[in-house]
Each structure stands twice: as structure tokens, then as C-alpha cells.
N, C-alpha and C positions, 0 to 999 in steps of 0.2 A: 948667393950669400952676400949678406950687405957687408962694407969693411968698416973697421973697426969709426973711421969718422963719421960713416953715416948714422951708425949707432949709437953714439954719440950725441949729434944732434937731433935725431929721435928722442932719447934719454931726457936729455933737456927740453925740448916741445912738448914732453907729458912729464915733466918734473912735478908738477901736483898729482897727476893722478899715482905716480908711481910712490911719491911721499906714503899716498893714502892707503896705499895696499901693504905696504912697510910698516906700518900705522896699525895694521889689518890684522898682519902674520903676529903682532906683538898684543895684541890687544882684542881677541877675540869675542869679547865684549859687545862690540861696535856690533854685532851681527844685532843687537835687542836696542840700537840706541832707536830712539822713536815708541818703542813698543810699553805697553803698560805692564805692571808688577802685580804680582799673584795679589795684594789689597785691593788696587785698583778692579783688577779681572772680576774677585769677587762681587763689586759695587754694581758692573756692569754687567753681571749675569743677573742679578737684581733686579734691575731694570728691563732685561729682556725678557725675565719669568712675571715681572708684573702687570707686562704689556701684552700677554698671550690672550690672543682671542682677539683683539683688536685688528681690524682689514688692511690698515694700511702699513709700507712697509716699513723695515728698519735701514733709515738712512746715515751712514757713514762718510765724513768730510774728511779725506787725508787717508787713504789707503795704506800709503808708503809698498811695505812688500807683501800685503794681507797678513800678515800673522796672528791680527785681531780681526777681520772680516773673515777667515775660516775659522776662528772661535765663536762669532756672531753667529752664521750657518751653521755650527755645529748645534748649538747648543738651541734654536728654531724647533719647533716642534710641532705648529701647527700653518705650515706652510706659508709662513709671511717671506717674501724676498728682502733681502740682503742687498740695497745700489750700496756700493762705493765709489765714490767721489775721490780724484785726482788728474791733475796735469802732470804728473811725472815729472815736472819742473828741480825734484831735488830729492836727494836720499845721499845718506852718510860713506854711502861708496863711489861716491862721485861718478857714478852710471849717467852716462847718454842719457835722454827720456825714450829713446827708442827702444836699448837694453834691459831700463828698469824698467816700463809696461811690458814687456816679453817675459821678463824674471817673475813680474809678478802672477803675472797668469799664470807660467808652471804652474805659481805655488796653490792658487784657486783651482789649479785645471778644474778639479771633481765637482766643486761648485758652480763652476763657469757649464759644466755638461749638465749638469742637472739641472740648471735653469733655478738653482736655490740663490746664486751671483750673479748681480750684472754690476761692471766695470763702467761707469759713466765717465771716457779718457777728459775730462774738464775743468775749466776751473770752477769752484763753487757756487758763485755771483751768474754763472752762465746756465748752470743746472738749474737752481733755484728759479730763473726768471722763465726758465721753459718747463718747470715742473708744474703737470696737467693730471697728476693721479689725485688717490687718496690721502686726507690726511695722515702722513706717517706717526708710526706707532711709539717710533723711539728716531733720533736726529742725537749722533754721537759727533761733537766737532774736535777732530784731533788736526787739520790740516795746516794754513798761514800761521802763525801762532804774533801777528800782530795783531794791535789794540782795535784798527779800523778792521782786520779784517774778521775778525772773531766777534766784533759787534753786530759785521752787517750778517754773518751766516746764524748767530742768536736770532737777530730778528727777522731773518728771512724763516727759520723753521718756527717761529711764533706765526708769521703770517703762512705758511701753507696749511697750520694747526694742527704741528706734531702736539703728542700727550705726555709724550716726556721728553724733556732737553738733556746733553749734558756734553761732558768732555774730557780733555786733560790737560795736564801742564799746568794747572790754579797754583801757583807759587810765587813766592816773593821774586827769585829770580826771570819770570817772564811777566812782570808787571803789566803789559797790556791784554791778558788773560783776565788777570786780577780784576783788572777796569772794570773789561767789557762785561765780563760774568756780573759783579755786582751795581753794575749800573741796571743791567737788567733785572735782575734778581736779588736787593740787598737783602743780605742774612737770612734767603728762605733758597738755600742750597744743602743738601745733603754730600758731605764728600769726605774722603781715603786716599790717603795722601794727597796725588794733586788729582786725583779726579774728582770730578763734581757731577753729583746730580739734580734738575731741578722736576718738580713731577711725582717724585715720587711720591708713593702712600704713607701714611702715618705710620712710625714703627719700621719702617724699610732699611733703617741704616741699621749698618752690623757693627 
């Protein structure tokens, strides 16, 4: 048993993390901070019912804890795989990246065993330059949510020639979202709330 000063300076050595869980117990919320909203979900089963049939797969930037990559597999039906893309580098519960990849496979296990998920542990810019399949079917970019870097995974899934792009976060509050989306794409974006999609068919928006 430690006494009471060791625990102490414990307390204060993880004074952020312990903030965050205080933060946690008050504000149960924080479990969905990253994750899209029943509109958005909408938009992007959309785009994954329009892209069926198509060989290559559906590629995801920004895993976080899958919550949306076991909706993406779920919702699959003609056997296209599911990458998601992550370094683990960050999530709202101040997880290690060693806990948060661990935390998040739990949540994939079922997909990760049936070979419907594969977890690409990286950053985007390192996927991309070693990405040697087919053109993917759908490139969802939820991960950096800066200006440089949400430009360069746009044009990286233009050049591998996904068939449809898209994202989240398009909001006035993350202006370099805003940029990059319509630098690439002015005014020919389909989007609900802050998700956007470019690609899609005529009529696709609800």
C-alpha cells in the first residue's frame, strides 16, 4: 500500500488524465465525441448503397474507436472490405495509443475475425503512398481535421480513383475542412450537417 504522499504525487503526474475521467463520470456524452449523427449516418449509408457492386474497397481515415467502421461492415453486403486508417495518436479519453488500438479492436473484434475489417495501425499519407489494390469504392476522411492534411488524403483518394469521396466535420467551426473540401470540389458536394459527399448520383441527397 502506497502512503498517502506517494499518492499524491501520483494524482498530480496524471492530473490531466484524471481531469478527463471527472470530465467522463459528468458528461457521458464525450463516449460519441468524434462519431457522426443519425443525418450524417444517413448520407453515408447512401453512399455505401450506391457504391455496391463496385470491387474495390471502402476506405475509412480516422477510425477513432470504430463506431462508424462496424456501421460501415455492417451495413456491406456484397463483400467489399472495410480498411480503417489510424495512428492512434489521439481520442477524447486521453488513451495511450497502445490502449486505444486495443479498445478498439474489442469493439471490431467480429469484423476484425471475419476478415470483413482490417485496421491499417498508420498514419494516412503512409497508407496512401503504399496503397497497391483496387480502386476504392468509397474513401470516407474523418481523421487530422487540418487544412494540409485533409487536402492531401482528398487528393490522395482522387489519385488511387476512389468513386466516391467524402467526410466530416464541413463546418464553419473547422475552417480547414471547409478549404480543403472546396478547393477540391467547389459547390459540387452533396452534405447533412457537416458531412459531405462528393460522387454521388443525381438525386442521392435526402
Amino acid at each position: 500500500m502506497i502512503s498517502r504522499w506517494e499518492a499524491l504525487k501520483l494524482a498530480l503526474r496524471h492530473r490531466p488524465l484524471l481531469s478527463q475521467l471527472v470530465e467522463f463520470r459528468h458528461n457521458p456524452g464525450l463516449a460519441w465525441k468524434g462519431s457522426l449523427n443519425e443525418s450524417e449516418l444517413e448520407l453515408l449509408k447512401r453512399a455505401v448503397d450506391q457504391t455496391a457492386g463496385l470491387p474495390g474497397p471502402i476506405i475509412e481515415i480516422g477510425t477513432l474507436f470504430g463506431f462508424t467502421t462496424a456501421l460501415l461492415a455492417s451495413w456491406v453486403a456484397d463483400g467489399r472490405k472495410v480498411i480503417t486508417v489510424d495512428n492512434f495518436s489521439w481520442n477524447p479519453w486521453g488513451l495511450v495509443p497502445e490502449a486505444h488500438q486495443a479498445l478498439t479492436r474489442r469493439v471490431l473484434a467480429p469484423f476484425l475475425r471475419s476478415g470483413r475489417v482490417e485496421i491499417a495501425a498508420q498514419g494516412s499519407a503512409e497508407f496512401f503512398a503504399a496503397y497497391a489494390g483496387p480502386p476504392p469504392s468509397l474513401v470516407f476522411i474523418d481523421g487530422d481535421h487540418s487544412y494540409a492534411a485533409v487536402h492531401r488524403d482528398i487528393a490522395a483518394a482522387k489519385q488511387v480513383g476512389a468513386a466516391v469521396i467524402g467526410g466530416h466535420d464541413y463546418a464553419p467551426t473547422i475552417p480547414g475542412v471547409v478549404r480543403a473540401v472546396e478547393e477540391h470540389f467547389p459547390n459540387a458536394t452533396v452534405r447533412r450537417d457537416t458531412a459531405w459527399m462528393w460522387g454521388l448520383a443525381e438525386g442521392a441527397a435526402v
